[in-house]
N, C-alpha and C positions, 0 to 999 in steps of 0.2 A: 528354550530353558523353562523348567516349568518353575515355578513360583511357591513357597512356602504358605502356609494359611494366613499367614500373619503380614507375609507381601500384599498379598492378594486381596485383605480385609483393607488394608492400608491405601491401599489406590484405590479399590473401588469407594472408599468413601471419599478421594481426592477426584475422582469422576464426576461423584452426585454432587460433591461441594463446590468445586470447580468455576461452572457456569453462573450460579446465584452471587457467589463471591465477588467473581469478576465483574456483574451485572451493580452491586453496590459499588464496587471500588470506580467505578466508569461515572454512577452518579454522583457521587463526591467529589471525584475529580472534575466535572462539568461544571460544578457550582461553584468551587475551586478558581476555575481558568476565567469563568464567565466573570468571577466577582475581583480578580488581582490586573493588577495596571494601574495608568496615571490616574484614574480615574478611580478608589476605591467602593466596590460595592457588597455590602455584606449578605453572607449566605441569607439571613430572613430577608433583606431588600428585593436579592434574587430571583425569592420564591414569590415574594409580593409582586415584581414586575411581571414576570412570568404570566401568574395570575389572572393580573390585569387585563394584558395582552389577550387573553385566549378567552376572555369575557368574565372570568371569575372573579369579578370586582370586587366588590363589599368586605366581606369578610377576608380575601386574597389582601388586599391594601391594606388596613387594622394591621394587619400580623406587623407594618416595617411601613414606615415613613421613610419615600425617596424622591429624588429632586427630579425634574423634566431633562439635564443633563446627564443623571445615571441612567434613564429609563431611554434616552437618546444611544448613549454608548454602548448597551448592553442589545436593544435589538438592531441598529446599525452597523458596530462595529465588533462588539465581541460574540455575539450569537451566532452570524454565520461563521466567522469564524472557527469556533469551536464544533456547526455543524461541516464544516469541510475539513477539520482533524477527523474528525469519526469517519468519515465516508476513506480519506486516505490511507488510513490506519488499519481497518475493514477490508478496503479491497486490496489494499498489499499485502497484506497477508494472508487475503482468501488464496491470489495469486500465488505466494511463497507455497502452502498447504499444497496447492494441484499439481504444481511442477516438480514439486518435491515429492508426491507421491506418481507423477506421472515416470520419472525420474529415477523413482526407488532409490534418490539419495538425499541426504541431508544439505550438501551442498549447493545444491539445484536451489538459484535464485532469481526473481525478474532482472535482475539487476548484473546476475553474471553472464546468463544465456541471452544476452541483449537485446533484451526486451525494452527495460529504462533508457539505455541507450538509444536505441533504434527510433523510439519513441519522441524522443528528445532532438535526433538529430528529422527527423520529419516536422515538428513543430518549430524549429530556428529554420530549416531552409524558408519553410513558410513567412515567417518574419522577414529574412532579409533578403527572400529571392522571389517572396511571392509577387508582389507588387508588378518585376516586371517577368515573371514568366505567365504569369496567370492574372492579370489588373482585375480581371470581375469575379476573384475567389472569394474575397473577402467580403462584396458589397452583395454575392447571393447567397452566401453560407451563414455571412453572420457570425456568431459566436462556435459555430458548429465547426468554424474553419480549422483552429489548433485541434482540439478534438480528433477531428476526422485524419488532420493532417498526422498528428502525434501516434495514433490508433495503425495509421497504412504503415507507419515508420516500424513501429513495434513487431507489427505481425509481422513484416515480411523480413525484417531481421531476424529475430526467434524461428521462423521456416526455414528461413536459411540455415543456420546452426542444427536445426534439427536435420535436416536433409545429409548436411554434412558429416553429422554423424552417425546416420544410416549407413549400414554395406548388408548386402543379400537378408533385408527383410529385418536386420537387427539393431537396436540403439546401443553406439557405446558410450557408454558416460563418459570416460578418461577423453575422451574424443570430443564429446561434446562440451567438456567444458573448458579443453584448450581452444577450442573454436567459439567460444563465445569470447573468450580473451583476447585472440588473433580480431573477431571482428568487431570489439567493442572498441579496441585499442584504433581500429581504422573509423569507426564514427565518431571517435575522439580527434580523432585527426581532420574527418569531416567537419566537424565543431567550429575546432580550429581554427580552420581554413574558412567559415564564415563570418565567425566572432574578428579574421583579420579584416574583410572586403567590407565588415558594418561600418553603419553612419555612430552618431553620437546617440541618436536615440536607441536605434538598434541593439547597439552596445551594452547600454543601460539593463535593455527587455533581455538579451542572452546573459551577462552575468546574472541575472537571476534563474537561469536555467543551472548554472553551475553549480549553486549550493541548496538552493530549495527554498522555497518558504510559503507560509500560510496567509502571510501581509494583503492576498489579493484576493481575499475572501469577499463577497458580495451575495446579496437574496439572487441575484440573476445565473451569477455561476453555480449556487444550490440546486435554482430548478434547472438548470441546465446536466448538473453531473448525478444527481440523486437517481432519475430514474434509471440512467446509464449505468452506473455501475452497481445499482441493485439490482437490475438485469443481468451484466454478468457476474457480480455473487451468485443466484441463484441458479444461472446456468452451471455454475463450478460446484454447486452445492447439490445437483442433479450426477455430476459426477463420484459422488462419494464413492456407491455401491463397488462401481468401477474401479474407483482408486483402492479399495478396499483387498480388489479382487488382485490389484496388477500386486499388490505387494507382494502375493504367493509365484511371483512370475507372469510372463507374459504368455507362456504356452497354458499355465493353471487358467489364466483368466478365458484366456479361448475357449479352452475345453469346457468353463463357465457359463461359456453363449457371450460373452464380451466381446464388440468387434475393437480389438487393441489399438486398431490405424484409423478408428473413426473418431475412439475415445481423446487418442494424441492428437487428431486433429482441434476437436474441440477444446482440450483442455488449453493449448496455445491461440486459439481465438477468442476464448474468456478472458485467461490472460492478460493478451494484447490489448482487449476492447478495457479493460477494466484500470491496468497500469497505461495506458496512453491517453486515455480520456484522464486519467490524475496529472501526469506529467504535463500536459497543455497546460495547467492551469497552477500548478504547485511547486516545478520543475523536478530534477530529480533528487529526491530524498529516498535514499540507501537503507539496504541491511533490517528491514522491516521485515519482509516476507523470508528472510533469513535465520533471526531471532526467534519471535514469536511462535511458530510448530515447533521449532526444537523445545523450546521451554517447557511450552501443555504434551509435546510428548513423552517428555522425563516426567511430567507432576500424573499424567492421563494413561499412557501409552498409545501405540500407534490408531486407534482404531478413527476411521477420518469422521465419522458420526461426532464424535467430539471436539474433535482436534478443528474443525473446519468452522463453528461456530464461537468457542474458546478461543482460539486463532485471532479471529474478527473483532472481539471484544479486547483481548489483550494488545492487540497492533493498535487500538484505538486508543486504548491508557497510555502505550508509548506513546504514541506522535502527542496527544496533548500536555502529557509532562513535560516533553522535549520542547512543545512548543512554547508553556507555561515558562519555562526557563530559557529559552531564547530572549522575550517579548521583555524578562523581569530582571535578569542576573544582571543587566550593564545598561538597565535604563535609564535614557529618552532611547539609548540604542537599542537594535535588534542584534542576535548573533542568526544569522542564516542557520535553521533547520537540521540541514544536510549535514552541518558539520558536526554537530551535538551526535545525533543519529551514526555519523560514521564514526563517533568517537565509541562509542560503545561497540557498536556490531561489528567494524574489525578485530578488535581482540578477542573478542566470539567467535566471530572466523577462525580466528588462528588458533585457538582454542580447539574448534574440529577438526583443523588440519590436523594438529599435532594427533588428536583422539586417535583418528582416522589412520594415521602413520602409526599407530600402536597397533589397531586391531589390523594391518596389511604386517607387522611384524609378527605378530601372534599366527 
């Protein structure tokens, strides 16, 4: 469909605006999440703590008088926090972006082609079976253990579903995404069936696989996930050209010089590496890499140069507002993550469905 002059002027300045927009709206929401809680800290104190921290004394401090207790809560308890919203919010939706262009559908989720799932159920076996099928995983892995475990879970659920909807060289979607259904619904069932054989503690660590949350934020799990999934962002972000290419089809992208079966492999080991390294640590929080490309691709259009860093930015403003209002709507309580997050992005879902059942009637 070709575009009018007045379309065309219209988005391309929602292109250029786009990115810078979202880059404010990300810092104000940081300063926002950092400064609300039991504990009130006001945006100048923020910037004064801040300041401080990173050696900008003097003139940093003047701006805001604040007490050893804000300046405690804010780099203990609410700063990584709010650095492990960005990182989750980021790589779930770099995720959403590749699979969905890997995909060539809007449908295509980590969370539907069981990647979240897969992820999940690799990081709870480890909890409640590690101990005794593997006694020295934990004591030579270290922190790397859910990670790695969550990471093997991911991929090899996602290959699975991709295999299976392979026949003589070709991907079916309809195919694939009953098969991520049929096998998510069986690592639910796996789940299940571990969350029954848990102890008391056990119990405790899986219901918090069920709905998500940021509560287990720490500086150790920053340096631990940071380099990890900025790695595979930028592996996914190596993919654009590709994903750019496969949009025109998969025999267009060959004739491109795209190898189409290297590309899908890596684009599901980014992926995995990116969503299973979050899910060890955050459990699984939904319908991010779902929302966010559809959104910047109605304001942007398809092109993944945008869409992939946009994407990143705007999954990041979700998960902290979601989080923002978790932590604040019913405090001393928290509401789990997951739940906030599914409450919007299923009826987003059903929303495409319905779309999607229009343009197969048309």
């Amino acid at each position: 469909m070709i575009l009018a002059p007045a379309q065309q002027s219209l988005q391309l300045r929602s292109v250029n605006l786009t990115i810078p927009v979202l880059l404010l709206i990300l810092c104000a929401i940081i300063i926002i999440s950092i400064g609300s809680g039991a504990v009130p800290i006001a945006p100048r104190q923020v910037l004064a703590i801040l300041g401080s921290k990173i050696g900008w004394g003097g003139e940093w401090i003047k701006l805001a008088d604040f007490s050893d207790q804000q300046a405690a809560v804010l780099s203990l308890i609410r700063l990584p926090r709010v650095l492990l919203g960005i990182l989750v919010g980021a790589g779930l939706a770099c995720s959403g972006v590749a699979l969905q262009g890997l995909f060539r559908n809007p449908l295509a989720d980590p969370g539907l082609i069981g990647v979240s799932g897969g992820a999940a159920l690799g990081a709870t076996s480890v909890i409640v079976m590690g101990a005794t099928w593997l006694p020295g995983l934990s004591q030579s892995l270290g922190l790397f253990t859910l990670p790695l475990a969550a990471f093997l879970g991911g991929f090899g659920i996602a290959f699975l579903i991709y295999q299976l909807a392979r026949n003589g060289g070709i991907t079916a979607l309809p195919i694939m995404l009953l098969a991520g259904i049929a096998v998510n619904s069986l690592t639910g069932a796996a789940i299940g069936s571990f969350t029954y054989i848990a102890d008391d503690a056990q119990l405790r660590s899986l219901t918090f696989w069920s709905m998500g949350s940021l509560g287990n934020a720490s500086w150790d799990i920053i340096a631990l996930l940071t380099p990890i999934v900025t790695i595979a962002i930028y592996g996914m972000a190596r993919l654009i050209p590709a994903l750019n290419a496969l949009a025109l089809g998969e025999a267009e992208a060959g004739h491109m010089g795209f190898n189409t079966n290297q590309i899908k492999r890596w684009a599901i080991f980014w992926s995995a590496l990116a969503v299973g390294s979050l899910v060890a640590f955050t459990g699984m929080i939904g319908f991010i890499g779902l929302v966010t490309p559809h959104v910047i691709r109605l304001l942007c259009g398809p092109n993944h140069r945008i869409v992939m860093p946009a994407s990143a930015l705007l999954g990041a403003i979700f998960i902290l507002l979601a989080d923002l209002c978790a932590r604040t709507a019913v405090a001393p309580a928290e509401i789990p993550i997951g739940i906030l997050t599914a409450l919007i992005g299923a009826p987003f879902f059903l929303g495409l469905l319905l779309k999607q059942r229009a343009n197969w009637r048309g």
